[in-house]
C-alpha positions as CSV (number, residue, x, y, z in Angstrom):
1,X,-21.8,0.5,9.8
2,X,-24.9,1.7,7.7
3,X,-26.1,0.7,4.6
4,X,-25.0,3.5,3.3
5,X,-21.8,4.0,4.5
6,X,-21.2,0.5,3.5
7,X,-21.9,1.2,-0.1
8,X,-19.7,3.9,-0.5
9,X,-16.9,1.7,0.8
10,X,-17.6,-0.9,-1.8
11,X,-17.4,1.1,-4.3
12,X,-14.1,2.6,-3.1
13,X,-12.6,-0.7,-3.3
14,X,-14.0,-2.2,-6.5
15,X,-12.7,1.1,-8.2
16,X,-9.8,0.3,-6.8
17,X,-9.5,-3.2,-7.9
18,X,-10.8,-2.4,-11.6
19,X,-8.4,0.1,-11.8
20,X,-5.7,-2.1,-11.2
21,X,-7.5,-5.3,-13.3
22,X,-8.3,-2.9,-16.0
23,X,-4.7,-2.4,-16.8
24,X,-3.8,-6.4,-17.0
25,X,-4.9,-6.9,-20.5
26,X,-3.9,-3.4,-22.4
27,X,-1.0,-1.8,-20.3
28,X,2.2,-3.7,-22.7
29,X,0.9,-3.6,-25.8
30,X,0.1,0.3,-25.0
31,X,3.7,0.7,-23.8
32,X,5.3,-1.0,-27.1
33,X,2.6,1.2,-28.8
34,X,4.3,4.5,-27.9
35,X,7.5,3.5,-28.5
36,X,8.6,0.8,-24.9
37,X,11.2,-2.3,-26.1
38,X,9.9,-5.5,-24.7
39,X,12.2,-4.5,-21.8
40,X,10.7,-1.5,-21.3
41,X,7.4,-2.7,-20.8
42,X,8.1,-4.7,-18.5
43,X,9.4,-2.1,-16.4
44,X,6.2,0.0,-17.2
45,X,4.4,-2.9,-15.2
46,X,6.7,-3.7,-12.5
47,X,7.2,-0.2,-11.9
48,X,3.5,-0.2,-10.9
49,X,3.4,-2.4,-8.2
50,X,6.5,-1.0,-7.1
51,X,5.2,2.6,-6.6
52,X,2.0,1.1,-5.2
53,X,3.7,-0.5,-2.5
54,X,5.1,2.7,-1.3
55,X,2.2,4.5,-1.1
56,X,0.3,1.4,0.5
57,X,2.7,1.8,3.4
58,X,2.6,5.9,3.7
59,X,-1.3,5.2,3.4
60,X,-1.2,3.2,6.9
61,X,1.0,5.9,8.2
62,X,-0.9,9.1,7.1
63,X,-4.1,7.1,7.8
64,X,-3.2,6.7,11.2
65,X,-2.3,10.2,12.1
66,X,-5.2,12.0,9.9
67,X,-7.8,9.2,9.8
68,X,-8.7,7.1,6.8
69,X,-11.2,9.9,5.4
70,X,-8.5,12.1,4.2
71,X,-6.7,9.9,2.7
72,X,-9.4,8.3,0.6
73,X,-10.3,11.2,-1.0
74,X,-6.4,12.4,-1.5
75,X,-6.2,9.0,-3.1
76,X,-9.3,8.7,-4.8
77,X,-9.1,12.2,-6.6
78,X,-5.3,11.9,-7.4
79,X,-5.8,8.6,-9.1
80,X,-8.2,9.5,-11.2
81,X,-6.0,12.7,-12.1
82,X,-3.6,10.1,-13.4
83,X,-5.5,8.3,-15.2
84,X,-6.6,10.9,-17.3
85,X,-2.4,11.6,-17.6
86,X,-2.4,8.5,-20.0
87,X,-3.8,10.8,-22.7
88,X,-0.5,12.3,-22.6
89,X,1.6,9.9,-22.7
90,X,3.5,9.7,-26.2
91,X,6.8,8.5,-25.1
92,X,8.5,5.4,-22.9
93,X,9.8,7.5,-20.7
94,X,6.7,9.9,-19.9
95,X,4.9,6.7,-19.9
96,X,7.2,5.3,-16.9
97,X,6.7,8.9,-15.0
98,X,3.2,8.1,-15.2
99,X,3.3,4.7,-14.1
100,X,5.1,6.0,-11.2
101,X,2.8,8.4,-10.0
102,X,-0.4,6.2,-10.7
103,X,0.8,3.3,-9.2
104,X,1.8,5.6,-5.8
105,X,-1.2,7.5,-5.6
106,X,-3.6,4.1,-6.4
107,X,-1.5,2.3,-3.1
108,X,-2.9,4.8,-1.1
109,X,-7.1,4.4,-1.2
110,X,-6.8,0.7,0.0
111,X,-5.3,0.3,3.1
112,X,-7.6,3.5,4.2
113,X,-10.4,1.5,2.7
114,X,-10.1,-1.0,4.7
115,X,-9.2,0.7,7.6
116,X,-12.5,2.5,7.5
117,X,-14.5,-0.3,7.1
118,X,-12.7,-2.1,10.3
119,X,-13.5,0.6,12.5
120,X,-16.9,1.2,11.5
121,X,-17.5,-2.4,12.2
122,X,-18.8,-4.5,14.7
123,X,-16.4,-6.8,16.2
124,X,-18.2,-10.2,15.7
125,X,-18.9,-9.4,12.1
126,X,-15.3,-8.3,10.8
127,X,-15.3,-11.5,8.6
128,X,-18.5,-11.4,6.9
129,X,-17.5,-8.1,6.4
130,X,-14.6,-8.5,4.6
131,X,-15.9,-11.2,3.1
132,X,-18.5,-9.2,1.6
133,X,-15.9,-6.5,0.7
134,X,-13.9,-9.2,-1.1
135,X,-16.7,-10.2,-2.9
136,X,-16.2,-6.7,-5.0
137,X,-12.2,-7.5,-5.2
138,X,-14.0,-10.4,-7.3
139,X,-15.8,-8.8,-9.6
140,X,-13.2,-6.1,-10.6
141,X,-11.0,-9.1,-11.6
142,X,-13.7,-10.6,-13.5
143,X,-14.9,-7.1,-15.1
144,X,-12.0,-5.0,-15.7
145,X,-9.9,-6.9,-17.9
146,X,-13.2,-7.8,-20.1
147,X,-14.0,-3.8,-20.0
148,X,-10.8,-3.0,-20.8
149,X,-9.9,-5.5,-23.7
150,X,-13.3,-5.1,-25.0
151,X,-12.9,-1.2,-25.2
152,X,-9.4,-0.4,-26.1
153,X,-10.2,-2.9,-28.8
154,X,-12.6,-0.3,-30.4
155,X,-10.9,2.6,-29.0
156,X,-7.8,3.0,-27.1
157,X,-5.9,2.5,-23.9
158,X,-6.1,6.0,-22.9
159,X,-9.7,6.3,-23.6
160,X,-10.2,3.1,-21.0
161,X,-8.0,4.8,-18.7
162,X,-10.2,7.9,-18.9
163,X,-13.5,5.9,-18.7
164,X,-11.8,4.6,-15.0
165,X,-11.4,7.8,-14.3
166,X,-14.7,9.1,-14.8
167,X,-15.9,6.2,-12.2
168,X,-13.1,7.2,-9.6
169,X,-14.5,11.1,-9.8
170,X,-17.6,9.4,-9.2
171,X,-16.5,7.9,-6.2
172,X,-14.7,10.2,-5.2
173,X,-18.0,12.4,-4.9
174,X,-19.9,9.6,-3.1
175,X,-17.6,9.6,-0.7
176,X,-17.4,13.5,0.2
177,X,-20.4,13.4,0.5
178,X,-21.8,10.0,2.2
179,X,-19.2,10.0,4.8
180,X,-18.7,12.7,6.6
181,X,-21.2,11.2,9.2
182,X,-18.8,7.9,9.3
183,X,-16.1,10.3,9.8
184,X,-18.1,12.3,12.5
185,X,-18.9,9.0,14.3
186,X,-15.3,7.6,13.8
187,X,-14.0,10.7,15.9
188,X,-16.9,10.1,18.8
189,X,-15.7,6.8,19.4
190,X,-12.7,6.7,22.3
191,X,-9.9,4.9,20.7
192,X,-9.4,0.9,22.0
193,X,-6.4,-0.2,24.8
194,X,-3.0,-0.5,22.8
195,X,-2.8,-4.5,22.2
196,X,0.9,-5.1,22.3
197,X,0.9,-9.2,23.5
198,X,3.1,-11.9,21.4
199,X,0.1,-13.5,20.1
200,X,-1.7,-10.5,18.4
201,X,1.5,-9.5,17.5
202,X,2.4,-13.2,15.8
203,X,-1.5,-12.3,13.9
204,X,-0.2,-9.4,12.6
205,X,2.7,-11.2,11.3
206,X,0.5,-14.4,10.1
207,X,-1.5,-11.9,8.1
208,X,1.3,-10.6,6.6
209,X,3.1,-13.8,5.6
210,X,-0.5,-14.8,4.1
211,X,-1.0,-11.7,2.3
212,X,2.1,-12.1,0.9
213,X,1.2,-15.8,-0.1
214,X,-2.0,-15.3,-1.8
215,X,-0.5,-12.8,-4.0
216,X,2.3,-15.1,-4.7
217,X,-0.1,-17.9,-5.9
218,X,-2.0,-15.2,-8.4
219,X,1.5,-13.7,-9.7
220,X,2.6,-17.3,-10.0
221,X,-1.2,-17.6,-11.6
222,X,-0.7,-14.8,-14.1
223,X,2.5,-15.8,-15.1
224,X,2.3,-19.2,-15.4
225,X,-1.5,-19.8,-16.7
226,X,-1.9,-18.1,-20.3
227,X,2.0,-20.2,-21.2
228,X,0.2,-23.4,-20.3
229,X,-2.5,-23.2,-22.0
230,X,-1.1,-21.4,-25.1
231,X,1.5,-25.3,-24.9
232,X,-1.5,-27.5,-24.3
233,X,-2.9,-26.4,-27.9
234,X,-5.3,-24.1,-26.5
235,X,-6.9,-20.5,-27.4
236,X,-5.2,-18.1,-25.7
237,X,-8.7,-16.4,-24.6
238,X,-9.1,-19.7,-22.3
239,X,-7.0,-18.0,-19.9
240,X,-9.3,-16.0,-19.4
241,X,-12.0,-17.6,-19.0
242,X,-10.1,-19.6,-16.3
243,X,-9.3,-16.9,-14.2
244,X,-13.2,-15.7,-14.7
245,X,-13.9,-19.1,-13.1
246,X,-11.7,-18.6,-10.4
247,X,-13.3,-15.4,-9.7
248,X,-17.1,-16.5,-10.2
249,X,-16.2,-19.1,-7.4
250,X,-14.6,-16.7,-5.3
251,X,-17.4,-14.4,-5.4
252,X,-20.4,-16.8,-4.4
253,X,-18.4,-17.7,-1.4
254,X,-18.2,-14.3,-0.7
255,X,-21.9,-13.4,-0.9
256,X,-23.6,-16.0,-0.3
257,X,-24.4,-17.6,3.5
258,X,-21.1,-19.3,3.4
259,X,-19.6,-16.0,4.4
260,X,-21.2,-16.6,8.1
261,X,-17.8,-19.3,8.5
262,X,-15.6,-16.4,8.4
263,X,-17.0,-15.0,11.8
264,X,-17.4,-18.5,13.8
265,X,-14.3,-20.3,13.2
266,X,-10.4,-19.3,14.0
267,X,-8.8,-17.2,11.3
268,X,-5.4,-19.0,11.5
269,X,-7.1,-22.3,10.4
270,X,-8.8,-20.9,7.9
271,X,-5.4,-19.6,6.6
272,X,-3.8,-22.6,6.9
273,X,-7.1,-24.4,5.0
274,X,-6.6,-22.0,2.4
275,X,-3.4,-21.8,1.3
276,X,-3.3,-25.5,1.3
277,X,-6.3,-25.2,-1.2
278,X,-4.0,-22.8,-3.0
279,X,-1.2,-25.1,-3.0
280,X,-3.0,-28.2,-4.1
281,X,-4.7,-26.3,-6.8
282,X,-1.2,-25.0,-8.2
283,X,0.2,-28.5,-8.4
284,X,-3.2,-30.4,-10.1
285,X,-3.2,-26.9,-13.2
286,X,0.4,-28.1,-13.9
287,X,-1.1,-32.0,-14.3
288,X,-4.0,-31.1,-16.1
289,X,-4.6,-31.6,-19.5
290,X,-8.0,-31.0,-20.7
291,X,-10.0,-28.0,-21.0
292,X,-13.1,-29.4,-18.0
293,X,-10.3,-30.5,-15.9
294,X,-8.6,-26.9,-15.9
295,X,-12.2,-25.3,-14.9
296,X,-12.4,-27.6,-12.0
297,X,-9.1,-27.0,-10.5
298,X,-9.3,-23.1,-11.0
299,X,-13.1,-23.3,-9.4
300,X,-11.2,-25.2,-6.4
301,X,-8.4,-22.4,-6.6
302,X,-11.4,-19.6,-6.2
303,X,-12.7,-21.8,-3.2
304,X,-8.9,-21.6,-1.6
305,X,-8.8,-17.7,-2.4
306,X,-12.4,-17.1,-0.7
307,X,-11.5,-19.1,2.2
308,X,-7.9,-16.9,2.8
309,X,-8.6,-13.4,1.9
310,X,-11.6,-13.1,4.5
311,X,-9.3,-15.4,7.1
312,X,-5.7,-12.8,6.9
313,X,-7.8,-9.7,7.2
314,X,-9.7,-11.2,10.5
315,X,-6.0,-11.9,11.8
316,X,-5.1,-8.2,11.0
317,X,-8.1,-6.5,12.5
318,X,-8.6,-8.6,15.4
319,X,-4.8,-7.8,16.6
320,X,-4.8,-4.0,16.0
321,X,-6.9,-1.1,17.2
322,X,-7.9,1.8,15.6
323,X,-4.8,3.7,16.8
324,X,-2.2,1.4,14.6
325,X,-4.8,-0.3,12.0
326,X,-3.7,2.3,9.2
327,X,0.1,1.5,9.0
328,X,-0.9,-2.2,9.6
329,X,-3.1,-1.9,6.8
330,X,-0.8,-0.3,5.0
331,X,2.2,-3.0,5.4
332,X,-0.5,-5.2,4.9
333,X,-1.1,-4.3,1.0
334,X,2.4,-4.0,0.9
335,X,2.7,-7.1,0.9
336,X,0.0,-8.0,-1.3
337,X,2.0,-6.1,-4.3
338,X,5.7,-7.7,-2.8
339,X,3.8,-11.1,-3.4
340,X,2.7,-10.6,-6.8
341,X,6.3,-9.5,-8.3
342,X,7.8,-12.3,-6.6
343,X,6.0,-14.9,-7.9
344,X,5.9,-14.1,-11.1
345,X,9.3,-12.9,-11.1
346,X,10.8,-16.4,-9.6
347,X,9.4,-18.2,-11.4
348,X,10.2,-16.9,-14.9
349,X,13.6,-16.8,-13.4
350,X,13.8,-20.7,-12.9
351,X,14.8,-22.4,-16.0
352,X,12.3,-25.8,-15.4
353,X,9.7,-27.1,-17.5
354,X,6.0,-24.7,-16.8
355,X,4.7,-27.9,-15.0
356,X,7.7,-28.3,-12.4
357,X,6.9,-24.2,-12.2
358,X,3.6,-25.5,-10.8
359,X,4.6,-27.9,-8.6
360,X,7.4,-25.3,-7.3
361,X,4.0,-23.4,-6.2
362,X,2.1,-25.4,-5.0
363,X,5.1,-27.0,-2.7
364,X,5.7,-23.7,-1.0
365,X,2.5,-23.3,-0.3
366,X,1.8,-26.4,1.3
367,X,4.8,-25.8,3.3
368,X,3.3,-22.5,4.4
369,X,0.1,-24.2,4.9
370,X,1.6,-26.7,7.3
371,X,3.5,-23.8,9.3
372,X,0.3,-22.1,10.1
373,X,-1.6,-25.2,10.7
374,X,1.5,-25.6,13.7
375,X,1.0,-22.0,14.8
376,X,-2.6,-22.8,15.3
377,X,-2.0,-26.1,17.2
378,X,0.8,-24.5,19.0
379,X,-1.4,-21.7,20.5
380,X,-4.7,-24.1,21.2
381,X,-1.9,-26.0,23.1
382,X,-1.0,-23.2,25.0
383,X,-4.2,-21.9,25.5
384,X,-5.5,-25.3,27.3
385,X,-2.6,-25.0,29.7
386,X,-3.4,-21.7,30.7
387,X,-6.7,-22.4,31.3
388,X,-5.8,-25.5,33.5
């Protein structure tokens, strides 16, 4: 992949990442703003994820039949279309159809993303690729919930919504123009063997169960972080600046040399390694109790996500070709959104003290963290007796 070519699909994915961030921050207030109950607004957000995961999963499927170009700019030019329907919305129930169609449209740009960047990729660099790519993952959820709190603060939501929208036409530009060679290229290349053997098809399934894991922990995160600190005594902006923490770290393992690992050492121990991180870190926030303690543990929790994100998409792109990498994308970031209603979702419905909600975490994901670290010992096992 170019430099070029690289840029464009950075781009692509931090818009859509601050998309999604942006909304954090602004999207319940706006809905009680136009009329939502409590209930409603809730809706208006779960409703969201729940569109997105549908069009994550018709994103691998049309990806795989039409190629990821296509659908990027399908996606990338619809969502900012809906976007710019917020400035219509005046009522809870136009609000909701709008919801709707911007969370289905918005599934479809990253699996197709991602897709793109895989095939346009060398093989021994897919994880300092996507460790690279993640990097801008980090930086939407460190930017857009500042933009967006910031602005609708001296505007409003819709204006913020439109400002997003401006940057996805942007993109959306970038792209039809940048990479129609990739796409060119893409076509030249014969497509890979069909890989159908139990172990890349285990991968595929590892990646998925992680997928679904990390976005467990960060529903779990959300959820669970700003009622914590808001019962330790705290300013409710400290939240915040935790998760900013979380994503600061995140990022310089992304970016800087560290990202090398991601390439040299097996992806199922690196999940294993960081979703044990991930579990650890969820149990020491429920038994911490001042403010430099907090920072620590989320800067260890940005160290876990780094070290899984990069580690599940290796798994993924290693066991699929370019014939089935769309849907598998796309089943991928269904999971992702799966995860994050989940966790937030369970745990709210538990009725235990926030710091056993913690510990709830953070002992599921150990679990899961010792099941992979089997799965990897298992196959090194088998692996040595195959080669004897």
């Amino acid at each position: 992949m170019n430099k070029t070519s690289a840029f464009v699909i950075y781009s692509i994915v931090f818009f859509a990442f601050f998309d999604l961030f942006a909304q954090l921050p602004v999207m319940s207030t706006f809905a009680v703003s136009v009329g939502a109950t409590p209930f409603i607004a809730g809706v208006a957000i779960a409703i969201y994820s729940l569109a997105n995961t549908f069009g994550n999963v018709l994103s691998g499927v049309w990806t795989d039949k039409v190629g990821p170009y296509r659908i990027l700019l399908a996606g990338l030019l619809l969502s900012s279309a809906s976007l710019f329907a917020y400035q219509l919305v005046d009522h809870p129930t136009t609000l909701l159809v709008v919801r709707v169609i911007h969370g289905f449209v918005a599934g479809l740009i990253v699996p197709a993303a991602f897709t793109l960047s895989a095939n346009l990729t060398a093989a021994n660099r897919q994880g300092k690729k996507v460790a690279l790519t993640g990097s801008f993952v980090g930086l939407a959820a460190i930017l857009g919930p500042a933009f967006s709190g910031i602005l609708a603060s001296r505007t409003s939501v819709p204006v913020v919504f439109s400002f997003v929208a401006l940057y996805g036409i942007g993109v959306t530009l970038l792209t039809l123009f940048v990479m129609r060679s990739s796409r060119l290229t893409e076509r030249l290349v014969d497509a890979e063997p069909t890989m159908a053997s139990q172990g890349l098809q285990r991968d595929v399934f590892k990646a998925y169960v992680g997928a679904f894991l990390l976005m467990f922990s960060q529903g779990a995160l959300a959820y669970l972080l700003p009622l914590y600190v808001e019962a330790l005594g705290y300013d409710s902006r400290l939240s915040g600046t935790l998760l900013s923490t979380f994503g600061v770290v995140a990022v310089l393992v992304f970016v800087l040399p560290t990202n090398r690992l991601f390439d040299r050492l097996e992806p199922t121990r690196l999940a294993a390694l960081g979703i044990g991180i991930l579990g650890v870190s969820q149990v020491l926030i429920g038994n911490a109790t001042s403010v430099m303690a907090l920072y620590a543990v989320l800067a260890f929790y940005g160290l876990g996500f780094a070290i899984l994100f990069p580690a599940i998409n290796t798994l993924l792109i290693r066991a699929t070709t370019r014939t089935n990498r769309g849907k598998s994308y796309g089943y991928f970031y269904a999971f992702f959104s799966l995860g994050t209603v989940v966790g937030s979702a369970v745990l709210g419905w538990l009725t235990i003290a926030l710091q056993h909600k913690f510990t709830v975490t953070g002992v599921v994901l150990l679990g899961a963290a010792g099941v992979f670290g089997l799965f990897e010992q298992v196959r090194r096992r088998v692996w040595t007796t195959k080669s004897e």
